[in-house]
N, CA, C and O atoms as a Maestro MAE file, in Angstrom:
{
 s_m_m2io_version
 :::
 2.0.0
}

f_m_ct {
 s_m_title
 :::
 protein
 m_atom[328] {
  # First column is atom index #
  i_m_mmod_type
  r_m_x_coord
  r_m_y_coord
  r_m_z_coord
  i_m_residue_number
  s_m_chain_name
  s_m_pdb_residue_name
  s_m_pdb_atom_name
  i_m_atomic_number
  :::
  1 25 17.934 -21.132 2.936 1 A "UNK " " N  " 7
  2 3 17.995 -19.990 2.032 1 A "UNK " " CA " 6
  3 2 19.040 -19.011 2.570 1 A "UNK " " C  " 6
  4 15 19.013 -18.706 3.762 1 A "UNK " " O  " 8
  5 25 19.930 -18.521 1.766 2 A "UNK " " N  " 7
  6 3 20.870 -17.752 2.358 2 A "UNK " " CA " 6
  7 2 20.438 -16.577 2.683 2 A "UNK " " C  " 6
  8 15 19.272 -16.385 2.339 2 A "UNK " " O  " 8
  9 25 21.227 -15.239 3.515 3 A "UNK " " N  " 7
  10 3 20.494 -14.394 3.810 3 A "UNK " " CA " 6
  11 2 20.878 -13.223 2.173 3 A "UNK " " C  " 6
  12 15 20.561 -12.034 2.170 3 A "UNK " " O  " 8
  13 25 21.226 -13.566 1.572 4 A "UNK " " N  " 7
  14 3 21.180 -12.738 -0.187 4 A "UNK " " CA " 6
  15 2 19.940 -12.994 -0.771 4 A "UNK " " C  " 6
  16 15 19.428 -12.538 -1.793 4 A "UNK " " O  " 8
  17 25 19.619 -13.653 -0.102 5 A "UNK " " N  " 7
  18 3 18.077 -14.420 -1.535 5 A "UNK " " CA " 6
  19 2 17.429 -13.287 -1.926 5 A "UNK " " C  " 6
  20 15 17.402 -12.275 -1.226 5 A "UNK " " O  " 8
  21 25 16.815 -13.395 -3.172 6 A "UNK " " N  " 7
  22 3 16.752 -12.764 -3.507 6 A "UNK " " CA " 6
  23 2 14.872 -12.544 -3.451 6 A "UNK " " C  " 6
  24 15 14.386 -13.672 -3.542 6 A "UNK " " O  " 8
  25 25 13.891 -11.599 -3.347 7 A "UNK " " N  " 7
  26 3 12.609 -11.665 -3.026 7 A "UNK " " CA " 6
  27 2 11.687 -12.078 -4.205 7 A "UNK " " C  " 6
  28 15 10.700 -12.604 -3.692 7 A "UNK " " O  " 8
  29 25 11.608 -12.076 -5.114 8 A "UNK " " N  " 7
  30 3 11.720 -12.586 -6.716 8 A "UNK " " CA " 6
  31 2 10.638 -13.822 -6.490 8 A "UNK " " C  " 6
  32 15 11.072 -14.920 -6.145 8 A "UNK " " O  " 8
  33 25 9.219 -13.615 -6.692 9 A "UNK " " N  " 7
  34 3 8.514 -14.521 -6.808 9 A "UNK " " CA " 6
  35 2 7.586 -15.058 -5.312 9 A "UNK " " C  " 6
  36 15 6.881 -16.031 -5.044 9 A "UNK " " O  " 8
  37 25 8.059 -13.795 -4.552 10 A "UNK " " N  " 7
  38 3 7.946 -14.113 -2.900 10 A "UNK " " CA " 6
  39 2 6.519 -13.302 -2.980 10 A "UNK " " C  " 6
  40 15 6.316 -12.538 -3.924 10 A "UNK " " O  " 8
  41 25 5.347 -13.540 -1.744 11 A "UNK " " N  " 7
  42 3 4.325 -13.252 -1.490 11 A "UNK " " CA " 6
  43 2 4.288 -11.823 -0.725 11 A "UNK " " C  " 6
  44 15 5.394 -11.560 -0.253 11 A "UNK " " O  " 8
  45 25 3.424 -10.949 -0.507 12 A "UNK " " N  " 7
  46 3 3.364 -10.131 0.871 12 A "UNK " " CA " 6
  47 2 2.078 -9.549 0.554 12 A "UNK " " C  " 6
  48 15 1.392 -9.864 -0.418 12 A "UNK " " O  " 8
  49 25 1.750 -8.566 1.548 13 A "UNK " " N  " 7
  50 3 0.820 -7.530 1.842 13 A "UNK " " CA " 6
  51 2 0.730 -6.075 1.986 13 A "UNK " " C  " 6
  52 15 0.742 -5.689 3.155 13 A "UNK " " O  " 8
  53 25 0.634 -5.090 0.993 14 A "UNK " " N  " 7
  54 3 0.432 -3.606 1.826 14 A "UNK " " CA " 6
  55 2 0.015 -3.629 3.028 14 A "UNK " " C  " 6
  56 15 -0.875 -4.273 3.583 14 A "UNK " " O  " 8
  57 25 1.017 -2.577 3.506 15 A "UNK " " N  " 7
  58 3 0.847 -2.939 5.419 15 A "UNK " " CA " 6
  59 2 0.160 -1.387 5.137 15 A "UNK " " C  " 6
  60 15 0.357 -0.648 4.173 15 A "UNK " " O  " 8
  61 25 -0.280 -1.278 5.738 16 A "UNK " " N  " 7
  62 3 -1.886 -0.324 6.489 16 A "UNK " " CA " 6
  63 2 -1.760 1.135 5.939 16 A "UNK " " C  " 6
  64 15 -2.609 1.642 5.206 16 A "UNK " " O  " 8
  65 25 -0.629 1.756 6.357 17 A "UNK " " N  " 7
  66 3 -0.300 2.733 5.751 17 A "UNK " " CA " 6
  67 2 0.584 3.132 4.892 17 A "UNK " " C  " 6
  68 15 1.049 4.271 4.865 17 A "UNK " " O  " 8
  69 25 0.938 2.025 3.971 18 A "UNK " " N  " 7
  70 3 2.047 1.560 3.356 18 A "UNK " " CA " 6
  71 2 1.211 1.513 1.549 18 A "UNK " " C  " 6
  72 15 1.613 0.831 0.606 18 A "UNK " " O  " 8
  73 25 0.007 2.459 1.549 19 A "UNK " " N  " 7
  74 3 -0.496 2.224 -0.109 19 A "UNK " " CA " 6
  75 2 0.391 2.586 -1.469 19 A "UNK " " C  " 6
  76 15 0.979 3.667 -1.463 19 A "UNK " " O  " 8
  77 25 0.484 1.925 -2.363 20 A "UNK " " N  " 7
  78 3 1.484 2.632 -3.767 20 A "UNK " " CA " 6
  79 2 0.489 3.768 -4.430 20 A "UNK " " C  " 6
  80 15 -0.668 3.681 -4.020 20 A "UNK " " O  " 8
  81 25 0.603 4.247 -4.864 21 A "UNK " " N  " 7
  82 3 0.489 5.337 -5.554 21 A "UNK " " CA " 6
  83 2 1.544 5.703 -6.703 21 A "UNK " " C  " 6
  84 15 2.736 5.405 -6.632 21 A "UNK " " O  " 8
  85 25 0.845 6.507 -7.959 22 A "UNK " " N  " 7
  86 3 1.776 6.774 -9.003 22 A "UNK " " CA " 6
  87 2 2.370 7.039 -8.700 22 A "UNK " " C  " 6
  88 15 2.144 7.286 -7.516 22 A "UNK " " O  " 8
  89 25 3.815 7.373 -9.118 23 A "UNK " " N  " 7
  90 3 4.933 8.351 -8.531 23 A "UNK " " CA " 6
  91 2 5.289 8.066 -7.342 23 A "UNK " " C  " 6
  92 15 6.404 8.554 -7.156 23 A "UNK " " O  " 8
  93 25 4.747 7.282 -6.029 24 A "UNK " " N  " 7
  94 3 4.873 7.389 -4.800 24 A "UNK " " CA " 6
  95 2 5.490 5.920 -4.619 24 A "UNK " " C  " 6
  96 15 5.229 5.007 -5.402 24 A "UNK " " O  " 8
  97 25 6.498 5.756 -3.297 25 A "UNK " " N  " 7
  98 3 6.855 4.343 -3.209 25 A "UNK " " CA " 6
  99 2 5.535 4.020 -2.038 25 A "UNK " " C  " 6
  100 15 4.955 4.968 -1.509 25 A "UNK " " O  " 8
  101 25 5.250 2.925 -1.800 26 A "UNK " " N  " 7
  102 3 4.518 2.430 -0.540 26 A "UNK " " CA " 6
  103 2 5.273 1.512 0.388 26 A "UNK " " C  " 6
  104 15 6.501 1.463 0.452 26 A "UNK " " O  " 8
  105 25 4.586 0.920 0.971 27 A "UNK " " N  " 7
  106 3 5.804 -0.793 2.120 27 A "UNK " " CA " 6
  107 2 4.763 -2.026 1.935 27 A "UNK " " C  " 6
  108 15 3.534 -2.095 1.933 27 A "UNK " " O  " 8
  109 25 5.467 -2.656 1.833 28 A "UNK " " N  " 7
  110 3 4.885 -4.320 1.731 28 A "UNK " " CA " 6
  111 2 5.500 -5.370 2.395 28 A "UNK " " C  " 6
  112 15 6.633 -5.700 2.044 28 A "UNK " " O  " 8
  113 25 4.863 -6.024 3.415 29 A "UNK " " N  " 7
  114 3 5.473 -6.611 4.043 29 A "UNK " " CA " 6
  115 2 5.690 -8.143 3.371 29 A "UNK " " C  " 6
  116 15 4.650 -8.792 3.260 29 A "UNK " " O  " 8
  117 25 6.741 -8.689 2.982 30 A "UNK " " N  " 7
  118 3 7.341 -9.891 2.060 30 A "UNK " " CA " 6
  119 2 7.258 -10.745 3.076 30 A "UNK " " C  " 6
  120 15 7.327 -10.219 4.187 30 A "UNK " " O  " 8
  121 25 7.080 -12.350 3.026 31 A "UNK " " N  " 7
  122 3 7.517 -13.535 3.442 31 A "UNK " " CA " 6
  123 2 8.567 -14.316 2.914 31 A "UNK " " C  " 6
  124 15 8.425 -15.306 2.197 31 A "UNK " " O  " 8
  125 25 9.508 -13.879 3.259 32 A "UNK " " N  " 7
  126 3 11.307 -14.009 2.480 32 A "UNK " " CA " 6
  127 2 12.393 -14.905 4.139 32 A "UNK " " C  " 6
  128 15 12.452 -14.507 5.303 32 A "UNK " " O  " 8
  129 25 13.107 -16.240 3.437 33 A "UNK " " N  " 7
  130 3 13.754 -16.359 4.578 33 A "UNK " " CA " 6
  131 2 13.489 -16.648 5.754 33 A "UNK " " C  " 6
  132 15 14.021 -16.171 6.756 33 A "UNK " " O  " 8
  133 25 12.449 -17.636 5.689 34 A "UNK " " N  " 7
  134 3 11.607 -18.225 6.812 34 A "UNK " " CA " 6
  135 2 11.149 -16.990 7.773 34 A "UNK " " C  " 6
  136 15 11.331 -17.303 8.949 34 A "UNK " " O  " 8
  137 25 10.544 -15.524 7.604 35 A "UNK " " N  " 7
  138 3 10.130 -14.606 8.167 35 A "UNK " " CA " 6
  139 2 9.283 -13.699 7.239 35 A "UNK " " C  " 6
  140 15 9.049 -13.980 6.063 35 A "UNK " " O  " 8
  141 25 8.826 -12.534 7.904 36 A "UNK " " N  " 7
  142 3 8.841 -11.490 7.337 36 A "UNK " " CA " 6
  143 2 9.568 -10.421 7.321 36 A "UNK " " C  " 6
  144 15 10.160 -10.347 8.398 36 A "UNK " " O  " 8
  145 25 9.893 -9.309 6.445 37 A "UNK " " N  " 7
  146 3 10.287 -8.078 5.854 37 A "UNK " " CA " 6
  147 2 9.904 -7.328 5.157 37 A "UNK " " C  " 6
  148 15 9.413 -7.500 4.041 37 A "UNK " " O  " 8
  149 25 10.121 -6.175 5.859 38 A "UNK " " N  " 7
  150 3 9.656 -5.083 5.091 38 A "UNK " " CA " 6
  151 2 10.294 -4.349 4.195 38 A "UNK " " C  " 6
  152 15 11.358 -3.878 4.597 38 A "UNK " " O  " 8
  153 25 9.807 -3.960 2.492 39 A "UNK " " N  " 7
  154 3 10.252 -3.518 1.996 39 A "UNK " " CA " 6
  155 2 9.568 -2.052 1.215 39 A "UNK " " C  " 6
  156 15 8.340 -2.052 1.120 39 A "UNK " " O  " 8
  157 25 10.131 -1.137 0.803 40 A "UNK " " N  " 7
  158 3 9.526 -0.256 -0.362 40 A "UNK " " CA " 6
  159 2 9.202 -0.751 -1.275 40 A "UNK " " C  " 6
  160 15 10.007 -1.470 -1.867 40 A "UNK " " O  " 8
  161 25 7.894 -0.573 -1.767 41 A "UNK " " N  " 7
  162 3 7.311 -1.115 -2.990 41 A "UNK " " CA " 6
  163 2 6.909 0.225 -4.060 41 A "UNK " " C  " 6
  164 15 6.843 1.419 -3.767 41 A "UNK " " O  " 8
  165 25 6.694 -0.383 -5.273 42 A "UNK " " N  " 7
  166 3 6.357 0.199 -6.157 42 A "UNK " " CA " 6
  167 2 5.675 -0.746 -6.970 42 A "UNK " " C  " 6
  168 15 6.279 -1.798 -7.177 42 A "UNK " " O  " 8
  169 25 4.385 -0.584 -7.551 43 A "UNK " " N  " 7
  170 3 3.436 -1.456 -8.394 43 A "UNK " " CA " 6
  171 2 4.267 -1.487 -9.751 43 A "UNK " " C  " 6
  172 15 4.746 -0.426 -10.151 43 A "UNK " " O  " 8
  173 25 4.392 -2.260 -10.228 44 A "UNK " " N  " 7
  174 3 5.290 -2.955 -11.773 44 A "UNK " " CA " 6
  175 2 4.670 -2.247 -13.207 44 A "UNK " " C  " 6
  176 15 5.153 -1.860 -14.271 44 A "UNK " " O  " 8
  177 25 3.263 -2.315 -12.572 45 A "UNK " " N  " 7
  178 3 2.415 -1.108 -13.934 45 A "UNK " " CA " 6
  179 2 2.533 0.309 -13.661 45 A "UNK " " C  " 6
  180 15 2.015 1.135 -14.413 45 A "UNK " " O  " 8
  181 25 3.250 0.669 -12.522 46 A "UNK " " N  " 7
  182 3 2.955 2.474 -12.104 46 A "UNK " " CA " 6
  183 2 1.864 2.752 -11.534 46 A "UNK " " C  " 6
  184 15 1.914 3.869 -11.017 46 A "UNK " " O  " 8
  185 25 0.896 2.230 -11.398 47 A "UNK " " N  " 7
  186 3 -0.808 2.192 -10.804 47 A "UNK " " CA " 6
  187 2 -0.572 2.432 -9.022 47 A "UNK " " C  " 6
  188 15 0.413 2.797 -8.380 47 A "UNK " " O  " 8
  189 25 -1.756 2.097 -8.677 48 A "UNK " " N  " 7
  190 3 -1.713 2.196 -7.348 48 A "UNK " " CA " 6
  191 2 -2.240 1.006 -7.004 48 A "UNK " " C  " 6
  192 15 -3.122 0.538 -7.724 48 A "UNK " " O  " 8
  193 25 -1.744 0.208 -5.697 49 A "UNK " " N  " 7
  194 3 -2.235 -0.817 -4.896 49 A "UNK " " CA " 6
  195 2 -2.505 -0.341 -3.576 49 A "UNK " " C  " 6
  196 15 -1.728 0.339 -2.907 49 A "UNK " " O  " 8
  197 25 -3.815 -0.788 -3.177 50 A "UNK " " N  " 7
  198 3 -4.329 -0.358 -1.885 50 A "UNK " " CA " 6
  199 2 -3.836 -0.516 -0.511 50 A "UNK " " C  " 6
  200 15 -2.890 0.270 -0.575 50 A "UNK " " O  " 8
  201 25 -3.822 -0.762 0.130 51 A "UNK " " N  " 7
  202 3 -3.973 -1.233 2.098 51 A "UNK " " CA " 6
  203 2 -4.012 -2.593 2.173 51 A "UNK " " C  " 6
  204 15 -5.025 -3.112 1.704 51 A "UNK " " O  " 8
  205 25 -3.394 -3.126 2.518 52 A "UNK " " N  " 7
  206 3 -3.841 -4.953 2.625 52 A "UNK " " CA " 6
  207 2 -4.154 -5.697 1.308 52 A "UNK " " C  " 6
  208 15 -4.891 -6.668 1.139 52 A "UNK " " O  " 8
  209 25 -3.316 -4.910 0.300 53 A "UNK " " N  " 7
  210 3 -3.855 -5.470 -0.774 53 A "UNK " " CA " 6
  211 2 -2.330 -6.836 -1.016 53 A "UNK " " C  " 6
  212 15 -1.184 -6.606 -0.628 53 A "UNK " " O  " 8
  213 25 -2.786 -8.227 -1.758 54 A "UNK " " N  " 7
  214 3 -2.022 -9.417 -1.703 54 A "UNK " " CA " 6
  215 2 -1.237 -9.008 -2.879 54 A "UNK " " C  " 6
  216 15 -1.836 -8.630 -3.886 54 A "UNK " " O  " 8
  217 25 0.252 -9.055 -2.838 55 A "UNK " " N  " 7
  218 3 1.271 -8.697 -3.772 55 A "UNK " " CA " 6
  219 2 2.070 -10.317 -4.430 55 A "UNK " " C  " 6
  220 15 1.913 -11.426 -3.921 55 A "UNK " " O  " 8
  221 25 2.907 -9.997 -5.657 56 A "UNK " " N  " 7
  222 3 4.175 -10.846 -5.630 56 A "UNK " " CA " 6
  223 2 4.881 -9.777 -6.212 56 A "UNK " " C  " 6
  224 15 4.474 -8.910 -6.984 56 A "UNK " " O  " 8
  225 25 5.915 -9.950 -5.766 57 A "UNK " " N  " 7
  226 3 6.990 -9.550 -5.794 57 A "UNK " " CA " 6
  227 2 7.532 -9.866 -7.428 57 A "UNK " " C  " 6
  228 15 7.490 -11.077 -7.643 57 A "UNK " " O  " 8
  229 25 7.934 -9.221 -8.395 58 A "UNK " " N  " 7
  230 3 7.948 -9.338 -9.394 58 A "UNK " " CA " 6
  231 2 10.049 -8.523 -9.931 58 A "UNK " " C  " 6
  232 15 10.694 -8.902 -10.909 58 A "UNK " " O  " 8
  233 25 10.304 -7.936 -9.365 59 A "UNK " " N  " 7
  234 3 11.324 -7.412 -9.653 59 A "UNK " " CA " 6
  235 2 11.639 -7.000 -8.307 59 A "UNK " " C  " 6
  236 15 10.845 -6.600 -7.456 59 A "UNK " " O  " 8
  237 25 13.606 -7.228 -8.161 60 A "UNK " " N  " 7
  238 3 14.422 -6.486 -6.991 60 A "UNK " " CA " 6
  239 2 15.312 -5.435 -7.073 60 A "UNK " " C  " 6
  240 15 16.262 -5.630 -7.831 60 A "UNK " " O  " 8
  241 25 15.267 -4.361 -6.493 61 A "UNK " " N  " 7
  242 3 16.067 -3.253 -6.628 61 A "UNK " " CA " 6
  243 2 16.935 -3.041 -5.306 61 A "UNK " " C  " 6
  244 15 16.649 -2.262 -4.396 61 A "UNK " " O  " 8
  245 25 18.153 -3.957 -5.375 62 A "UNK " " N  " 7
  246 3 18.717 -3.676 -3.947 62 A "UNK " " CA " 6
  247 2 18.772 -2.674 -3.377 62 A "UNK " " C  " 6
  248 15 18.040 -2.075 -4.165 62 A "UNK " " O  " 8
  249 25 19.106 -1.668 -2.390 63 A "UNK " " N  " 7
  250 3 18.694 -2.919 -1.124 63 A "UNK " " CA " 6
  251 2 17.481 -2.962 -0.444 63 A "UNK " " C  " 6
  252 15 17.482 -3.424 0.697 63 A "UNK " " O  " 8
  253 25 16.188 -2.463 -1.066 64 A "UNK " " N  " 7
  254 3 15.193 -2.632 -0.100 64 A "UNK " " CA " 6
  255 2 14.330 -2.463 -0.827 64 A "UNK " " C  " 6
  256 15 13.221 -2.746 -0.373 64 A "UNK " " O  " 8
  257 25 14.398 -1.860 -2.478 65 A "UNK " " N  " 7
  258 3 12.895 -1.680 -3.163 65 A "UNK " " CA " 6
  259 2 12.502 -2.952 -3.829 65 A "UNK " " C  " 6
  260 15 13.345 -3.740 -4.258 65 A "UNK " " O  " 8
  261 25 11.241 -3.147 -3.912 66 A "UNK " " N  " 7
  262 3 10.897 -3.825 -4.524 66 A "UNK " " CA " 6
  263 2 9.652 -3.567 -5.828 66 A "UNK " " C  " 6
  264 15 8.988 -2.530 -5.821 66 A "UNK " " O  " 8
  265 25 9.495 -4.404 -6.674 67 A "UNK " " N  " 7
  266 3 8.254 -4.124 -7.719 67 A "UNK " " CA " 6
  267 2 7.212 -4.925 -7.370 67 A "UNK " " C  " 6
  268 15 7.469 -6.029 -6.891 67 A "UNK " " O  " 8
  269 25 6.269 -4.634 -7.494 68 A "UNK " " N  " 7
  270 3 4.786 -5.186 -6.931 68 A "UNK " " CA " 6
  271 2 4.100 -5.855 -8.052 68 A "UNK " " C  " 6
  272 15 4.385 -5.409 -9.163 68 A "UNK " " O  " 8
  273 25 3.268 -6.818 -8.003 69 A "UNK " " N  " 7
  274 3 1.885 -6.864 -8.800 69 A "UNK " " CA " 6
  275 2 0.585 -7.559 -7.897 69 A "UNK " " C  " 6
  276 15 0.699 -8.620 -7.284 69 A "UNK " " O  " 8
  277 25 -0.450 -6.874 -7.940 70 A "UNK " " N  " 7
  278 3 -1.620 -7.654 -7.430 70 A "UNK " " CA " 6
  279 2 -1.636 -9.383 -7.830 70 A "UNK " " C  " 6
  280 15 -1.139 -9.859 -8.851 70 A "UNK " " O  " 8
  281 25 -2.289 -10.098 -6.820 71 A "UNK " " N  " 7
  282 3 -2.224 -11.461 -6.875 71 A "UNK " " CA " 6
  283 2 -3.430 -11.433 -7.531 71 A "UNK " " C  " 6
  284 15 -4.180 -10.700 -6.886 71 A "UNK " " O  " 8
  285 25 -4.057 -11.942 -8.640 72 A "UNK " " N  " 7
  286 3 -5.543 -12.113 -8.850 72 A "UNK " " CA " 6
  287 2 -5.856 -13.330 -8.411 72 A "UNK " " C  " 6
  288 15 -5.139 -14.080 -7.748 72 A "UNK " " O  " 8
  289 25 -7.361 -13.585 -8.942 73 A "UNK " " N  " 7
  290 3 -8.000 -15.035 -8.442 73 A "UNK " " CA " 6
  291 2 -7.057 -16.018 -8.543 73 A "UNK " " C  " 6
  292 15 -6.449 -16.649 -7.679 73 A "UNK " " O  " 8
  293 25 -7.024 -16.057 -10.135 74 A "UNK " " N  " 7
  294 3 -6.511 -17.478 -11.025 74 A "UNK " " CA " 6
  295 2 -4.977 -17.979 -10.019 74 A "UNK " " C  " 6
  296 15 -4.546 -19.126 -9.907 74 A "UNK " " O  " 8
  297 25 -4.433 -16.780 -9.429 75 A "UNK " " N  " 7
  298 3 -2.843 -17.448 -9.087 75 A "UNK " " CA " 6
  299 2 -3.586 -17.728 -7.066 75 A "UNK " " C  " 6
  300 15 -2.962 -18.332 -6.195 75 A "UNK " " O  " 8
  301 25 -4.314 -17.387 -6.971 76 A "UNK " " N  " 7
  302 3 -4.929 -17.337 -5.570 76 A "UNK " " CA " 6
  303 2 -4.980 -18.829 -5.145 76 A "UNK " " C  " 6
  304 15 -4.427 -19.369 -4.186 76 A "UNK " " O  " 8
  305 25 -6.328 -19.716 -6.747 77 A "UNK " " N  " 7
  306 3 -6.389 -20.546 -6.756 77 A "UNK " " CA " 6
  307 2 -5.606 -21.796 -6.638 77 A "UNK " " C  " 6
  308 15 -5.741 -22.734 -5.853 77 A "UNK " " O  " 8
  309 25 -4.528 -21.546 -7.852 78 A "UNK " " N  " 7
  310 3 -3.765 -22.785 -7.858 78 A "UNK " " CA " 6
  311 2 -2.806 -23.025 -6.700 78 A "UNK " " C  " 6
  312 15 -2.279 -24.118 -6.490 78 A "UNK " " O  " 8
  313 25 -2.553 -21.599 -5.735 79 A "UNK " " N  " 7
  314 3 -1.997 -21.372 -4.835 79 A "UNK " " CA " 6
  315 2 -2.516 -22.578 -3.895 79 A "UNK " " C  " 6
  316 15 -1.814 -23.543 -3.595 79 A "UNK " " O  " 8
  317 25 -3.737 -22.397 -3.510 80 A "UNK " " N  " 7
  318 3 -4.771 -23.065 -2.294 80 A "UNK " " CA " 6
  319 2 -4.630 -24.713 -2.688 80 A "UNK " " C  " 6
  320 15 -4.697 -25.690 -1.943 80 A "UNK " " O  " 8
  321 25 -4.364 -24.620 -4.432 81 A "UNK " " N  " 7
  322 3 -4.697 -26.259 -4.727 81 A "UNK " " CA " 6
  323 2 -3.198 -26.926 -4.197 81 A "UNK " " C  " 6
  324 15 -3.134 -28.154 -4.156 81 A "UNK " " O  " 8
  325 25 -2.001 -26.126 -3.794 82 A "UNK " " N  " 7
  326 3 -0.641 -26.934 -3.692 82 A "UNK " " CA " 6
  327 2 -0.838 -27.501 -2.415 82 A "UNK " " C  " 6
  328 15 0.020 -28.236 -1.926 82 A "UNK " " O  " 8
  :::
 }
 m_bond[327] {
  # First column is bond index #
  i_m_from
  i_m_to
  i_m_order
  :::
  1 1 2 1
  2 2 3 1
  3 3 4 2
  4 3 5 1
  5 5 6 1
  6 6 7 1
  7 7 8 2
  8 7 9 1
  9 9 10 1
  10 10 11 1
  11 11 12 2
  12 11 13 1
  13 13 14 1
  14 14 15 1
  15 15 16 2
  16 15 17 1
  17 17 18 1
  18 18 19 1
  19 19 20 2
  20 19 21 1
  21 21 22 1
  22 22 23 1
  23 23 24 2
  24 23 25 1
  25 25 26 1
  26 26 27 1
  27 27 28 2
  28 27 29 1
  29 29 30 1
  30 30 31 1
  31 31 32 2
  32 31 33 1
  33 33 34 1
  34 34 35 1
  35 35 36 2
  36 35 37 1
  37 37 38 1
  38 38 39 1
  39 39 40 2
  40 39 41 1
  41 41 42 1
  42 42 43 1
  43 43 44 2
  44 43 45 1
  45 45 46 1
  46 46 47 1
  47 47 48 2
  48 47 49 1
  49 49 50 1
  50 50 51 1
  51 51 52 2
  52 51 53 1
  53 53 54 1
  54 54 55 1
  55 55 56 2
  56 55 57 1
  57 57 58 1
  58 58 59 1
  59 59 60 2
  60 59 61 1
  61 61 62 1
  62 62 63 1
  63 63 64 2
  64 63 65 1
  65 65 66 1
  66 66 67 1
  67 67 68 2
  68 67 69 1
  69 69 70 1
  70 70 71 1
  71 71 72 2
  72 71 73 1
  73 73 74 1
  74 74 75 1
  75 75 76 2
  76 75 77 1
  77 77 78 1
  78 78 79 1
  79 79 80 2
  80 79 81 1
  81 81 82 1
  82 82 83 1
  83 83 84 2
  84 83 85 1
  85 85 86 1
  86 86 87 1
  87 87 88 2
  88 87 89 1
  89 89 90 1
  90 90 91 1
  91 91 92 2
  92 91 93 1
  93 93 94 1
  94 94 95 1
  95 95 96 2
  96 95 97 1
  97 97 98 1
  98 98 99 1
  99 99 100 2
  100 99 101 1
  101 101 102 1
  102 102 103 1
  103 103 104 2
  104 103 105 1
  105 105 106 1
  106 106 107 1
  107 107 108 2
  108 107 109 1
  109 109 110 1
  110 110 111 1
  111 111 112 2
  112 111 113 1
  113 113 114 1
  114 114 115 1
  115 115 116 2
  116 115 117 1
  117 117 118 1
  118 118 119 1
  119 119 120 2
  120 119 121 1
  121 121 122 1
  122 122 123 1
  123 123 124 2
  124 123 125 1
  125 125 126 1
  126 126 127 1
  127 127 128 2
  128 127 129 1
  129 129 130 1
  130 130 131 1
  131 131 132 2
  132 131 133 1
  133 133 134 1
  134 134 135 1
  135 135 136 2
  136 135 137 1
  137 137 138 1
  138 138 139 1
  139 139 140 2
  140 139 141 1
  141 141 142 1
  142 142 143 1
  143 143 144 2
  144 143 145 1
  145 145 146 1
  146 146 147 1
  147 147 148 2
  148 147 149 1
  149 149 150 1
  150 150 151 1
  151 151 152 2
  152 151 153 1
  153 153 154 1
  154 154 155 1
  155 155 156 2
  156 155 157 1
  157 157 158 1
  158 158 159 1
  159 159 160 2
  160 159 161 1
  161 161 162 1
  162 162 163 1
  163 163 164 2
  164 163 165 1
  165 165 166 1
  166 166 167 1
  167 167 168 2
  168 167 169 1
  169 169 170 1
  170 170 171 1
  171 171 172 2
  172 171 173 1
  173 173 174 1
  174 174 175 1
  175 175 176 2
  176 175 177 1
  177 177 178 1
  178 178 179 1
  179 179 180 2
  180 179 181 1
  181 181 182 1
  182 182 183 1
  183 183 184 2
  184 183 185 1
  185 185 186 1
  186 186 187 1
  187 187 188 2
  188 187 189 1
  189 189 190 1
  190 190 191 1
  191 191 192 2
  192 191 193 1
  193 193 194 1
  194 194 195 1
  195 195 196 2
  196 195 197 1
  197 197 198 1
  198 198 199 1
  199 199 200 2
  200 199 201 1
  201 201 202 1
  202 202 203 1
  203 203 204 2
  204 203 205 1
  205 205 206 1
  206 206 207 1
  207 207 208 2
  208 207 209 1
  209 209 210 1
  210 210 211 1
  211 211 212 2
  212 211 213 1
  213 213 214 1
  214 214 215 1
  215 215 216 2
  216 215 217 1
  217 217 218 1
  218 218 219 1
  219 219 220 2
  220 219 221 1
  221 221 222 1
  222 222 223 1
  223 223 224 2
  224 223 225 1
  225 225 226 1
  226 226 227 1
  227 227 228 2
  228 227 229 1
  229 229 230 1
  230 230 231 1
  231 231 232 2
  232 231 233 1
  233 233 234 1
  234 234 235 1
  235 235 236 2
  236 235 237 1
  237 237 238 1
  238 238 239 1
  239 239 240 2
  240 239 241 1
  241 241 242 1
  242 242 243 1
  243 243 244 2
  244 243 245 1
  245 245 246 1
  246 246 247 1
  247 247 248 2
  248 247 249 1
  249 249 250 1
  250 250 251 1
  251 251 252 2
  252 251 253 1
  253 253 254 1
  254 254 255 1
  255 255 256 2
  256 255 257 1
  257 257 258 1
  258 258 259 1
  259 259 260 2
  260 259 261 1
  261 261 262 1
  262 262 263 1
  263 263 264 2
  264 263 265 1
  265 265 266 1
  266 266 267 1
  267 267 268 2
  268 267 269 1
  269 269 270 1
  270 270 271 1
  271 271 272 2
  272 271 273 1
  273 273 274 1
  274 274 275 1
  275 275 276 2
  276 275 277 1
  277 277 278 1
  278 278 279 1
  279 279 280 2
  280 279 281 1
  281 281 282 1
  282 282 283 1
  283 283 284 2
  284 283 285 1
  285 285 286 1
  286 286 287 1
  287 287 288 2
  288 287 289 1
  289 289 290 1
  290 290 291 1
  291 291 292 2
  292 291 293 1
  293 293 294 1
  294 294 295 1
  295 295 296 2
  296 295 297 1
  297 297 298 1
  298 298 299 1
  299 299 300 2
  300 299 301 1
  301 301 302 1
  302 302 303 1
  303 303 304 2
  304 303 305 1
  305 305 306 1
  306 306 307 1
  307 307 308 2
  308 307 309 1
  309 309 310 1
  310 310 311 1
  311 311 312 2
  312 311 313 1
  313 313 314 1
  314 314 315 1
  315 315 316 2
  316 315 317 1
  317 317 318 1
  318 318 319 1
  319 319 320 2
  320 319 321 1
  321 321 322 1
  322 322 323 1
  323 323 324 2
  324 323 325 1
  325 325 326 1
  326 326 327 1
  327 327 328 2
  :::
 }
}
């Protein structure tokens, strides 16, 4: 993967003190590029996502923001079944 790739469909976690909030950016740590990185997040609905809460990455705003959405069950699942 080159180092441009783009985060687009990539996994992570609100890191601890890193929560979204309306209006507010938070940090999420991505699994991008055989590692992790940290980026600014913002939830994709405007809502808030908690502390350790499981993200994908849904939209990129170079160079470091990103758009969030909670992982629910259903994508949890088919996740575990690959």
């Amino acid at each position: 993967m080159s180092a441009s790739a783009s985060p687009v469909g990539c996994y992570g976690r609100i890191t601890s003190a890193g929560a979204i909030r309306p209006g507010h950016l938070g940090e999420v740590m991505v699994s991008i590029r055989g590692g992790v990185e940290a980026f600014l997040a913002k939830d994709v609905d405007g809502g808030s996502i908690g502390p350790y809460e499981e993200v994908v990455v849904v939209k990129y705003d170079p160079p470091r923001t990103v758009y969030v959405s909670r992982i629910d069950d259903s994508v949890r699942s088919i996740e575990q079944e690959r």
